[in-house]
N, C-alpha and C positions, 0 to 999 in steps of 0.2 A: 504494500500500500504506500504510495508516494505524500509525500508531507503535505501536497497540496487538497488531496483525499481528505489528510487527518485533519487541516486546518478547517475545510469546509463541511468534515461530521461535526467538531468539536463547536463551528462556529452556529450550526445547527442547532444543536445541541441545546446550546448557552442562549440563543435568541427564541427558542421555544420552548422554553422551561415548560414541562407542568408538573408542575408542583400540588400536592395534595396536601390531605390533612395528616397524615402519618405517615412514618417512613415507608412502609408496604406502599403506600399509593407510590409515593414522588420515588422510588424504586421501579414499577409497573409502568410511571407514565414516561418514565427519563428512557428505561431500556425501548417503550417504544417509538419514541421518538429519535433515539440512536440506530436502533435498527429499522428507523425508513431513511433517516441519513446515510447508513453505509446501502440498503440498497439503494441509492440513488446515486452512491458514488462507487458502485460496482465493488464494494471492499465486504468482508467478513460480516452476517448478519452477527453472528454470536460476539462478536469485538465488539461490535457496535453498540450492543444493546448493554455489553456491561460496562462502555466509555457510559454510553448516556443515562445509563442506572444510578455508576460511583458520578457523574457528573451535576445528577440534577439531584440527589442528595446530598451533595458535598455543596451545593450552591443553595440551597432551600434550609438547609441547618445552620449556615452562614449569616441568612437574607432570612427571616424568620418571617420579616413584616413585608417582604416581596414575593411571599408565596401564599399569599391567603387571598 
C-alpha cells in the first residue's frame, strides 16, 4: 500500500468520524468507515477497518465533546 493510499484512508478516516456513544459503537463505526476507505483505495479491507476502528477511538476518547 503506497503512502499516498494511507494518507487518503487515514485522511478519510479523521474527516468522517463516527463517533458513538461507547467505545463498541465508535469501534463499529471507525472500522466501517476505514474499511470503505481502503476499499476505495484498493488496499486491505481488514487494515482498514482496524486503522479506522484504533482511529476513530483514539480520536473520540480524545474529543469527548466532538463526538456527541
Amino acid at each position: 500500500m503506497s503512502i499516498r493510499n494511507i494518507i487518503l484512508a487515514l485522511g478519510a478516516t479523521a474527516g468522517l468520524a463516527a463517533c458513538g456513544d461507547n467505545i463498541g459503537e465508535q469501534t463499529l463505526g471507525g472500522a466501517a468507515v476505514g474499511a470503505g476507505a481502503a476499499a476505495v483505495t484498493s488496499g486491505s479491507l481488514l487494515q482498514g477497518a482496524a486503522i479506522g476502528a484504533a482511529a476513530n477511538v483514539g480520536y473520540c476518547q480524545l474529543n469527548p465533546g466532538k463526538c456527541n
